[in-house]
TIPAMI-840096 format. One record per residue: residue number from 1; residue in one letter; y, z, x of N, C-alpha, C, O, CB in turn. Coordinates in steps of 0.05 Angstrom, whole numbers, plus 5000, padded with zeros to 4 digits. Glycine has a CB too. Layout:
> n:res:n.v:n.w:n.u:ca.v:ca.w:ca.u:c.v:c.w:c.u:o.v:o.w:o.u:cb.v:cb.w:cb.u
> NUM:A:Y:Z:X:Y:Z:X:Y:Z:X:Y:Z:X:Y:Z:X
...
This chain:
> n:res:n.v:n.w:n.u:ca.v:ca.w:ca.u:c.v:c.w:c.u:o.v:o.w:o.u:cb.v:cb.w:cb.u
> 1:X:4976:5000:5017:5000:5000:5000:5025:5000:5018:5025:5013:5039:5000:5025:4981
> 2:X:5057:4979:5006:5064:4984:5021:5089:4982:5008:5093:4967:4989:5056:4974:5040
> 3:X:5107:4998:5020:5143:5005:5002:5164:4990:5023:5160:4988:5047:5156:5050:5001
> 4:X:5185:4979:5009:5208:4974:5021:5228:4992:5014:5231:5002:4991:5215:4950:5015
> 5:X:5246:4999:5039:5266:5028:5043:5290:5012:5040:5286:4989:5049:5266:5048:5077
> 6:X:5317:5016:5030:5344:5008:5043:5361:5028:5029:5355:5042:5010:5354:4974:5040
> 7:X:5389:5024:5044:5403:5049:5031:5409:5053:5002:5423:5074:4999:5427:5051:5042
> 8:X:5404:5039:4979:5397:5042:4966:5366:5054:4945:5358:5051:4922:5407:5030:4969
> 9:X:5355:5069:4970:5331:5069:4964:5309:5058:4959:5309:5038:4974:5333:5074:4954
> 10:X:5287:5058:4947:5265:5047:4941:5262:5017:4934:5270:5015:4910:5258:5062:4922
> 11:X:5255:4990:4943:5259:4969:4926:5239:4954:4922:5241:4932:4910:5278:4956:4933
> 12:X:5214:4965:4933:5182:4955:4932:5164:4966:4940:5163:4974:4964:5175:4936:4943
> 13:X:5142:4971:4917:5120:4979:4917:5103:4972:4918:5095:4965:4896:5116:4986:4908
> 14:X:5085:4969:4937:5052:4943:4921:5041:4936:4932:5043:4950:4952:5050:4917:4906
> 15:X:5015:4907:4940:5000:4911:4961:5017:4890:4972:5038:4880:4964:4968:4911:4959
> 16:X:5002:4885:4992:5012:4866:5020:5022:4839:5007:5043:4826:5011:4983:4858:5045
> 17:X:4997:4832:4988:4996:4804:4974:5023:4803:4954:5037:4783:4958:4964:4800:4955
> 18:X:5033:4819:4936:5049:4830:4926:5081:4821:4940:5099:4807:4931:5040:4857:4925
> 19:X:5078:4836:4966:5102:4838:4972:5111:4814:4994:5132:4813:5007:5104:4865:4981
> 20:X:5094:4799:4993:5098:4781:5006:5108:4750:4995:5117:4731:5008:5077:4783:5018
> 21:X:5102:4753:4964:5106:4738:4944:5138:4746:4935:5153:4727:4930:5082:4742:4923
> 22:X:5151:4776:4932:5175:4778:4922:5190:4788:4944:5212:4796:4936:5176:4793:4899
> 23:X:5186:4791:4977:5199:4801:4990:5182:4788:5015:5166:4802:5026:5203:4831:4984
> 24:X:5186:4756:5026:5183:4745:5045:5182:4768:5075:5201:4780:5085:5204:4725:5043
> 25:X:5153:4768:5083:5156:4786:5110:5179:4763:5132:5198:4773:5144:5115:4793:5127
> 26:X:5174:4742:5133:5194:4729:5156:5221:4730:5150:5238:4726:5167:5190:4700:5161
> 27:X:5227:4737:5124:5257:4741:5129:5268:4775:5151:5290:4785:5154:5271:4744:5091
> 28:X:5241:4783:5163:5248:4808:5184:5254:4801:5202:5263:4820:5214:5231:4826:5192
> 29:X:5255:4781:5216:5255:4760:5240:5281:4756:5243:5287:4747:5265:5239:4731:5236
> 30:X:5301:4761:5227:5328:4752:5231:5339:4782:5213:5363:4779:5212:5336:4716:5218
> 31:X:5334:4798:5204:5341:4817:5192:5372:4828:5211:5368:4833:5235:5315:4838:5188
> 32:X:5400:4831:5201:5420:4845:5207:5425:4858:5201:5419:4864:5179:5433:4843:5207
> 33:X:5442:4877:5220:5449:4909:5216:5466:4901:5189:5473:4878:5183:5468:4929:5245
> 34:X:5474:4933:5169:5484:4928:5146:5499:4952:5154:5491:4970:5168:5466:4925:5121
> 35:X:5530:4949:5142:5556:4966:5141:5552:4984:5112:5553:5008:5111:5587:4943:5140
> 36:X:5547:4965:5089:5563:4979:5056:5539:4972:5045:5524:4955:5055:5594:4962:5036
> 37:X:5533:4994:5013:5509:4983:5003:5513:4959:4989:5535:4950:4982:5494:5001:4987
> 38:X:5483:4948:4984:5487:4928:4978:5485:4902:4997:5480:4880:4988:5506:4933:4969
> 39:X:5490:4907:5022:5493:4880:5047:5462:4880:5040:5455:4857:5036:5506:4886:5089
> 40:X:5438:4900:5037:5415:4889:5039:5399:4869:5020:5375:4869:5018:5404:4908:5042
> 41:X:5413:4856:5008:5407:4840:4985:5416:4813:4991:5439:4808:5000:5419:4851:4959
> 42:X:5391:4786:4985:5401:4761:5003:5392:4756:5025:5398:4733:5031:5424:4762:5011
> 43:X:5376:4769:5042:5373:4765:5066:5359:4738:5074:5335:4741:5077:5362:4787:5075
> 44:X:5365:4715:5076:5336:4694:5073:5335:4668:5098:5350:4650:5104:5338:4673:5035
> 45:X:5314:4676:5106:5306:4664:5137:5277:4652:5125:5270:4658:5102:5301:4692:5169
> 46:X:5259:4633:5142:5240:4624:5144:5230:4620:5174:5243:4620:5195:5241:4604:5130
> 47:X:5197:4616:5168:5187:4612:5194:5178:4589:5199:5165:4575:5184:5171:4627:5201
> 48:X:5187:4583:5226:5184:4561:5229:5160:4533:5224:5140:4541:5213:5189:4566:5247
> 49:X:5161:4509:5229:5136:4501:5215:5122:4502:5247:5098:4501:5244:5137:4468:5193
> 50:X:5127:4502:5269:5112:4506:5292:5091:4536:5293:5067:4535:5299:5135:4506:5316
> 51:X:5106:4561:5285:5098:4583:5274:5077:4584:5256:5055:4594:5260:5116:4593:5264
> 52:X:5086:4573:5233:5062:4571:5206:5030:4554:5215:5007:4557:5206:5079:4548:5174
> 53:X:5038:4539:5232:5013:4513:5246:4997:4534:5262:4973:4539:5259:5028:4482:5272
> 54:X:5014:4544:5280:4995:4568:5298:4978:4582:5291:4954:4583:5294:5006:4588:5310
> 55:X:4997:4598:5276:4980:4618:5253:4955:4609:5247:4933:4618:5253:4993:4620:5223
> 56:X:4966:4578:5224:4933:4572:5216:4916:4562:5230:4894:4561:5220:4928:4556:5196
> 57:X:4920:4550:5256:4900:4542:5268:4882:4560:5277:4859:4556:5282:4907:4527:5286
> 58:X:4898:4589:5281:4878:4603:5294:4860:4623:5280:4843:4639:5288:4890:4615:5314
> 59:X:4873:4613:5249:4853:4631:5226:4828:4601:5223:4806:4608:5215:4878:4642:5185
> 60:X:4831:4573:5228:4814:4555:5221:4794:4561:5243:4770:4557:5238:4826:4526:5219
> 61:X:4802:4571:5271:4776:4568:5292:4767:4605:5288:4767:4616:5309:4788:4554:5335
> 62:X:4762:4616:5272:4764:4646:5263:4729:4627:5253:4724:4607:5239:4798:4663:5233
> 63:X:4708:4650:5270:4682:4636:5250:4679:4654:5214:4693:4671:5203:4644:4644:5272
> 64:X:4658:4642:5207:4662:4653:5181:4644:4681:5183:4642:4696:5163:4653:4629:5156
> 65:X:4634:4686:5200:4620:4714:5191:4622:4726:5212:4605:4743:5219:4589:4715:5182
> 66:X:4646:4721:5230:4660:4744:5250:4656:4774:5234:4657:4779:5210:4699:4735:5254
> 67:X:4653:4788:5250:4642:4818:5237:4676:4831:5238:4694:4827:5254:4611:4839:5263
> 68:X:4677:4847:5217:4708:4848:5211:4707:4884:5217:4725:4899:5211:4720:4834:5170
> 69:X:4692:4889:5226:4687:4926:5243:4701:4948:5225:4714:4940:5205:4705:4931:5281
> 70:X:4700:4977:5231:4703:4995:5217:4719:4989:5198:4725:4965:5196:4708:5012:5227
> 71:X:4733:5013:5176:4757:5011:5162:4772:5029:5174:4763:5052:5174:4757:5013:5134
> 72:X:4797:5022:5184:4808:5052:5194:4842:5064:5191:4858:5058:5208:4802:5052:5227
> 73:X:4847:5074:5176:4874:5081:5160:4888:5084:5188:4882:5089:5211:4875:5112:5136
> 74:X:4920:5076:5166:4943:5087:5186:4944:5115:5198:4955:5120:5220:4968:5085:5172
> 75:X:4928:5140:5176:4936:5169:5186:4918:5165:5210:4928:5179:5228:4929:5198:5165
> 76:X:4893:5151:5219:4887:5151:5242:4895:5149:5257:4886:5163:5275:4878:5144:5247
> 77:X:4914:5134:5263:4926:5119:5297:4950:5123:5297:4961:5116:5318:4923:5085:5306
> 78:X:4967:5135:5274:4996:5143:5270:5005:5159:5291:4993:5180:5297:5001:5157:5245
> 79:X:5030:5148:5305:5044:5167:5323:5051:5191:5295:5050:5186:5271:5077:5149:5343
> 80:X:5057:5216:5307:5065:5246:5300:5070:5261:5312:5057:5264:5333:5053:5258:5291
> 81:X:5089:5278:5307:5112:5282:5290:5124:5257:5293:5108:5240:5300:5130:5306:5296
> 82:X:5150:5247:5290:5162:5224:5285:5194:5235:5290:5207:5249:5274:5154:5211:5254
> 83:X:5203:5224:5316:5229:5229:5327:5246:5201:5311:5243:5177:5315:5227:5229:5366
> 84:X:5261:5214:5295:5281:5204:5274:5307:5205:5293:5308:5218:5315:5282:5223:5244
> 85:X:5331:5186:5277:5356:5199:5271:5373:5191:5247:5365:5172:5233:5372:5196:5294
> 86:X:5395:5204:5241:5404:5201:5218:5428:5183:5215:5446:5184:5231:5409:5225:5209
> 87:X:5427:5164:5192:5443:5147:5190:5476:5152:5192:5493:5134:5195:5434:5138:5170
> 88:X:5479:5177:5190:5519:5184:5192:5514:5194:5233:5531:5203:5248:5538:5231:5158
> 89:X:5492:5190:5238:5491:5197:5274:5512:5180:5292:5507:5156:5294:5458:5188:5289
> 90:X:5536:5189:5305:5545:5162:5318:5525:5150:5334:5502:5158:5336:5570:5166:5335
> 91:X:5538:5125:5349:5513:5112:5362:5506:5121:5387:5482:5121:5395:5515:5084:5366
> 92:X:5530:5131:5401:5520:5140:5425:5503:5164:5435:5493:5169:5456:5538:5141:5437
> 93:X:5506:5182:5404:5482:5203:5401:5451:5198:5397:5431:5213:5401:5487:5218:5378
> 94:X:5455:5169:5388:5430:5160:5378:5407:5149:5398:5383:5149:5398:5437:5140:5360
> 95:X:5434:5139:5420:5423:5122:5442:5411:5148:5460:5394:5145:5477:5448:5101:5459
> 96:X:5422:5171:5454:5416:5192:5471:5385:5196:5470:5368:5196:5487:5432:5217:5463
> 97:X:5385:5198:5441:5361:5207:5432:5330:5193:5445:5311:5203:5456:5365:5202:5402
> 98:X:5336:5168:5440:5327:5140:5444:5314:5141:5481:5293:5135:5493:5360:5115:5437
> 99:X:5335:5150:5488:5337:5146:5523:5319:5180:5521:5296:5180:5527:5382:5144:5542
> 100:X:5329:5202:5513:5318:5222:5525:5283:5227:5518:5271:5244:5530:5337:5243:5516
> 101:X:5271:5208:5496:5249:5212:5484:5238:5200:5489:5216:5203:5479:5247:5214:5464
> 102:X:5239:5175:5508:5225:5149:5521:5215:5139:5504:5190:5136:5505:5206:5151:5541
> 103:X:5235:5126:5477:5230:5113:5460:5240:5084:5452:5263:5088:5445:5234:5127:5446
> 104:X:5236:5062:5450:5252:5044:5436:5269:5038:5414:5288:5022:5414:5243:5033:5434
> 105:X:5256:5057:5389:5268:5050:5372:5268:5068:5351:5270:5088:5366:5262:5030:5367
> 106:X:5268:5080:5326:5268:5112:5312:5275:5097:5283:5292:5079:5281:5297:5141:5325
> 107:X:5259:5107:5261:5267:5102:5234:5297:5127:5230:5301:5149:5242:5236:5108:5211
> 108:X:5314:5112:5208:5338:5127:5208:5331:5133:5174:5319:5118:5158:5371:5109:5220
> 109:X:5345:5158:5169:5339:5176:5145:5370:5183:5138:5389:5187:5153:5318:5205:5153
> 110:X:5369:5183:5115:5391:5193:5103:5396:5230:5098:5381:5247:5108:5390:5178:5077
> 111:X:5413:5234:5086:5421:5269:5087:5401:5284:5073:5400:5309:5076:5452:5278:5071
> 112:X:5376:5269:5050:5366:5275:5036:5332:5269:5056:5310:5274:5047:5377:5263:5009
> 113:X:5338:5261:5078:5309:5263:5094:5298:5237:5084:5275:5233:5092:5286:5293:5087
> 114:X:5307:5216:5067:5296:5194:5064:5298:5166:5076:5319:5156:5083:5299:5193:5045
> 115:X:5275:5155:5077:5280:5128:5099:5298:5111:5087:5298:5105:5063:5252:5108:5106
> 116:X:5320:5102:5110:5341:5075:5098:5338:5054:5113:5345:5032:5103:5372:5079:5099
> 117:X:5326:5056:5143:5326:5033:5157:5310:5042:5183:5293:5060:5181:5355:5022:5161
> 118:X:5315:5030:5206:5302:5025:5230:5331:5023:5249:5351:5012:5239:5281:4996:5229
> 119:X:5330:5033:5274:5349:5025:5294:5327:5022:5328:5306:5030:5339:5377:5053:5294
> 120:X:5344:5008:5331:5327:5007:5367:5357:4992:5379:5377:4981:5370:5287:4978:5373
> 121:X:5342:4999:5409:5359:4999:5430:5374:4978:5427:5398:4983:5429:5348:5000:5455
> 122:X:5368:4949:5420:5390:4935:5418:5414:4925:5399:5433:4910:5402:5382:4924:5423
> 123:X:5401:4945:5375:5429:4953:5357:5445:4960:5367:5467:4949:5368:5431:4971:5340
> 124:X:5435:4989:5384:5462:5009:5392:5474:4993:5411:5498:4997:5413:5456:5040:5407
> 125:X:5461:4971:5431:5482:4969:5450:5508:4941:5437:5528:4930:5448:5463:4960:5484
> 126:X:5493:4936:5404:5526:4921:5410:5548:4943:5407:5572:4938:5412:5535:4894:5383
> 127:X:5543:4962:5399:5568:4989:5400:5568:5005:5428:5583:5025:5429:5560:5015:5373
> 128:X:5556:4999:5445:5562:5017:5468:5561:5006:5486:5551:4984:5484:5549:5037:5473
> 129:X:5572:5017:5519:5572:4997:5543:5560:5017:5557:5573:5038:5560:5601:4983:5557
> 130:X:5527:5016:5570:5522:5031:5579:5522:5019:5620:5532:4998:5627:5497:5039:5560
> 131:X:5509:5039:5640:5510:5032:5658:5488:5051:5663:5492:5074:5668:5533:5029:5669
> 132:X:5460:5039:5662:5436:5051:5673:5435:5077:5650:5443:5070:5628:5439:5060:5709
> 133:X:5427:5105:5652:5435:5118:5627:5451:5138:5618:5450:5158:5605:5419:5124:5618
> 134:X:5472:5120:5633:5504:5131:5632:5528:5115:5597:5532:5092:5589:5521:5114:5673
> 135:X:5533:5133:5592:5546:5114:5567:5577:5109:5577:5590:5129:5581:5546:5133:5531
> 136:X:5587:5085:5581:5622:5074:5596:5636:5076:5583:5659:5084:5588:5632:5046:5604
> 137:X:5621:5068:5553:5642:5061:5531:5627:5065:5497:5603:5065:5493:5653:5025:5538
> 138:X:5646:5067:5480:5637:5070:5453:5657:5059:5434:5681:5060:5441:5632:5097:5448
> 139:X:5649:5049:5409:5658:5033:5396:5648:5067:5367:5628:5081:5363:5642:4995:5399
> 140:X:5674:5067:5357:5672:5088:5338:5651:5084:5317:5661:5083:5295:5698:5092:5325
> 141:X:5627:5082:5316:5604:5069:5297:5587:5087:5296:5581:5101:5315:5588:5042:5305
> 142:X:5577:5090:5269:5557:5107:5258:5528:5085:5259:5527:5060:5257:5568:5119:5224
> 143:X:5504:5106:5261:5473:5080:5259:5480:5074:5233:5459:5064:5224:5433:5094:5262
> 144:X:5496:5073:5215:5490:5067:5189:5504:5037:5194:5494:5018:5181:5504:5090:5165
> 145:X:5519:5032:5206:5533:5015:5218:5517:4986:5237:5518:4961:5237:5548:5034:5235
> 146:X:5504:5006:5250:5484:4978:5267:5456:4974:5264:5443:4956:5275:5483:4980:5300
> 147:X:5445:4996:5243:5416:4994:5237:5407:4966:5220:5422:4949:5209:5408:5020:5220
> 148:X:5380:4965:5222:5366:4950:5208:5349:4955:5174:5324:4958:5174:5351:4945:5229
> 149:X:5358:4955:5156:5353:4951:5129:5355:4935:5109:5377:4925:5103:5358:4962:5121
> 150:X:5329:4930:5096:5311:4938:5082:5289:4950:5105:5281:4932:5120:5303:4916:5062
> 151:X:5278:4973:5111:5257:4969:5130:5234:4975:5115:5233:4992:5097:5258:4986:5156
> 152:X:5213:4957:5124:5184:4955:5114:5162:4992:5122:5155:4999:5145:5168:4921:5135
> 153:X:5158:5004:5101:5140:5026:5106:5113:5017:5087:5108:5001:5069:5155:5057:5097
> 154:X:5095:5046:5108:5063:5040:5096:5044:5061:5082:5056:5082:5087:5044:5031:5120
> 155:X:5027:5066:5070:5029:5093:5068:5001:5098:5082:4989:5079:5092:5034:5104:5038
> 156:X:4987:5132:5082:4977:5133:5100:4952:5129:5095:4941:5140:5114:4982:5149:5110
> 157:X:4928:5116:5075:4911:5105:5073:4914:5076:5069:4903:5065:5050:4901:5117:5058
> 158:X:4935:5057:5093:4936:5027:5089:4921:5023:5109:4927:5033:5130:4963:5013:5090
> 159:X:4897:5005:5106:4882:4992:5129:4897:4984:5147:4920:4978:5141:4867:4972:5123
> 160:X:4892:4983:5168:4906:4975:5192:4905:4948:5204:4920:4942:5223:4899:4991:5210
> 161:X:4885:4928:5191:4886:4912:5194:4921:4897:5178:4939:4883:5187:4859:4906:5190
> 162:X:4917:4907:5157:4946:4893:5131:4961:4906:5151:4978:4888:5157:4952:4908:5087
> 163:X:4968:4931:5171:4995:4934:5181:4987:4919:5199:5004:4926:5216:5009:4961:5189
> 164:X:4979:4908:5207:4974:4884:5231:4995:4865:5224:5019:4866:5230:4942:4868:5232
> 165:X:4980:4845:5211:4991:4826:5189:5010:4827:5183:5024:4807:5187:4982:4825:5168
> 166:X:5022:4850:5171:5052:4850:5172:5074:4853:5196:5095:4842:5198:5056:4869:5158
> 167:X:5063:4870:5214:5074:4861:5248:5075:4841:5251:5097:4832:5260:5060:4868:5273
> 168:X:5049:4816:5245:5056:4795:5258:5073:4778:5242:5091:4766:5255:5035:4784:5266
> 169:X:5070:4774:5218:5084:4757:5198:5112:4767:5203:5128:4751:5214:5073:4761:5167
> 170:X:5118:4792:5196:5147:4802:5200:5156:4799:5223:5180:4793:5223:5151:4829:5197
> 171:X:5145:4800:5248:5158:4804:5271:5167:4827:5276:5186:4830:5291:5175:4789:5274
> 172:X:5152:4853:5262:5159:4882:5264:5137:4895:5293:5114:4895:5300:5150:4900:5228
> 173:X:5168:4907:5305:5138:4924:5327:5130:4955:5322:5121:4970:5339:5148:4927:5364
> 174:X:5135:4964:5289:5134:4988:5291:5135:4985:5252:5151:4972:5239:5159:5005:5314
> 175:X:5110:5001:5241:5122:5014:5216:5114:5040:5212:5093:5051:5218:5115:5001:5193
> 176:X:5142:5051:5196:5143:5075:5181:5117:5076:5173:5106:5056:5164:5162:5075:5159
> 177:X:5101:5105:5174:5078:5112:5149:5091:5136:5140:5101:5154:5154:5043:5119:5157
> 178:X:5089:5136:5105:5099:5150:5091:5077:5167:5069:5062:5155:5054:5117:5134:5082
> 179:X:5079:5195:5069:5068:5213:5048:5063:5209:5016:5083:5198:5005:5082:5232:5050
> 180:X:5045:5215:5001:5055:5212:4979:5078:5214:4966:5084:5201:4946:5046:5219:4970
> 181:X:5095:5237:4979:5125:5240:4973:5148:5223:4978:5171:5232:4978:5131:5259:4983
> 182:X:5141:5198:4983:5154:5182:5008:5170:5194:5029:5192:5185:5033:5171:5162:4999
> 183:X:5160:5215:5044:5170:5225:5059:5145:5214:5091:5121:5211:5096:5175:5257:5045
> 184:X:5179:5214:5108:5154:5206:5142:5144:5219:5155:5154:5238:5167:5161:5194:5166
> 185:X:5112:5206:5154:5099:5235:5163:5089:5221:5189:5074:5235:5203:5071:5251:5140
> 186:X:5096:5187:5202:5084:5186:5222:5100:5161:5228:5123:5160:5220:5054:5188:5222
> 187:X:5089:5137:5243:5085:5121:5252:5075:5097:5271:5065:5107:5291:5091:5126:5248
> 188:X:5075:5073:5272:5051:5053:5274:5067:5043:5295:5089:5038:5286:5039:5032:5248
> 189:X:5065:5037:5317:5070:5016:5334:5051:4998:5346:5029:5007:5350:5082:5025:5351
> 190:X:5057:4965:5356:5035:4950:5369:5018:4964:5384:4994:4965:5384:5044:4930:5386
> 191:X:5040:4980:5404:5013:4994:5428:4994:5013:5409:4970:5011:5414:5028:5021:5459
> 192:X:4999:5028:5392:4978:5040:5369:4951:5022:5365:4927:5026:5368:4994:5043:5337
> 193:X:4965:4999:5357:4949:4979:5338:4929:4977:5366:4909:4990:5367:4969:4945:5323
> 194:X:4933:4964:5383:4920:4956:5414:4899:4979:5418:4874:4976:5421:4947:4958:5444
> 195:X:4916:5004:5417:4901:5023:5428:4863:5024:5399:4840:5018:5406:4928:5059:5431
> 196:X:4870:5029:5380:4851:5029:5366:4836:5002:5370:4812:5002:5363:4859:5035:5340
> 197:X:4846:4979:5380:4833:4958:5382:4807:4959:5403:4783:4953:5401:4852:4939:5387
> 198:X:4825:4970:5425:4806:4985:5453:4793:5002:5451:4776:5006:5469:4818:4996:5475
> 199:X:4793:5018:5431:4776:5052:5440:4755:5050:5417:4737:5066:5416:4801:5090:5436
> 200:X:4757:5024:5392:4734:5035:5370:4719:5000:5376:4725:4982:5391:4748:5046:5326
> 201:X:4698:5006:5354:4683:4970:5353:4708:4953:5343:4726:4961:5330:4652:4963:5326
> 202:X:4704:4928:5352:4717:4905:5347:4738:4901:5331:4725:4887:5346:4704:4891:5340
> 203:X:4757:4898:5317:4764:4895:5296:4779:4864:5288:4794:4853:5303:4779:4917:5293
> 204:X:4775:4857:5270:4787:4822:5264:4812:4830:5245:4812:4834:5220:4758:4797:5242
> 205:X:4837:4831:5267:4858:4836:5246:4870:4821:5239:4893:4829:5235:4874:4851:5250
> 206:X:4866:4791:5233:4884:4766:5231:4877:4755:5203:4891:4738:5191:4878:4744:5255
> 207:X:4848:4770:5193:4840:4760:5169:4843:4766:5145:4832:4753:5128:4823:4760:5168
């Protein structure tokens, strides 16, 4: 199962197949930071037809009774606790965060602890001039300012193959997993995905 976040809250619920029909994963591929609510509405990109050819060629040489290996949920391989920051954070606090946690990137939450978006390092630096991990300069900007929303979350019994699929289709390197409460109780990054790929039997995540 899987929800879409933006500062307006909640704007999709449902399975992969679902949301891919009323909320294009490739329009993530070009996704821009948003200022006011509302910018998250509209967003519309496509993938390329070189992109779409790849894809299927390499689901056509896929044999048909490739063994498709365990089932194994997001609460398995989910990073935890989950180093956040908050969308009224200026940026150069954020970048702090970012730099001091040896992280790339952090879902951003509103005052009420709920997901609104995604930021990573190269949001913040169109607002800051850094020099190694020294900050030169700052541009008066809140993450609410340079983040990325609508961001795609999962919850924590979603096969891991479908958050695959959506990494790749989206071009996401990381999703939110969320509680029944929609509250974040973890999250998924590629090296996650890799690592379960390496440490259990096989898994065919393209199918």
């Amino acid at each position: 199962m899987f929800t879409v976040y933006g500062i307006t809250g909640q704007v999709f619920s449902g399975t992969l197949e679902a949301m891919n029909r009323v909320y294009p994963m490739s329009s993530a591929r070009n996704a821009r930071g948003i200022a006011k609510e509302g910018d998250e509405i509209g967003v519309e990109t496509t993938t390329s037809p070189l992109q779409r050819e790849a894809i299927s060629a390499y689901r056509r040489m896929l044999p048909e009774d490739l063994e498709r290996g365990p089932l194994i949920h997001a609460a398995q391989i989910m990073s935890h606790p989950v180093i956040s920051v908050q969308q009224s954070d200026p940026v150069a606090d954020a970048w702090r965060v970012l730099r001091q946690r040896g992280i790339h990137q952090a879902p951003v939450l509103d005052e009420a602890q709920r997901l609104v978006g995604v930021v990573n390092e190269r949001d913040l630096l169109t607002a800051i001039d850094i020099d190694g991990d020294r900050i030169l300069e700052t541009l008066k900007r809140q993450v609410r300012d340079v983040m990325t929303s609508p961001v795609v979350a999962a919850a924590t019994v979603t096969d891991i193959r479908r958050i695959a699929a959506v990494m790749l289709e989206g071009g996401f390197s990381a999703i939110p997993i969320l509680n029944d409460k929609g509250r974040i109780v973890g999250i998924i990054s590629r090296t996650d995905v890799l690592r379960a790929v390496m440490t259990d039997p096989p898994l065919s995540l393209w199918r």
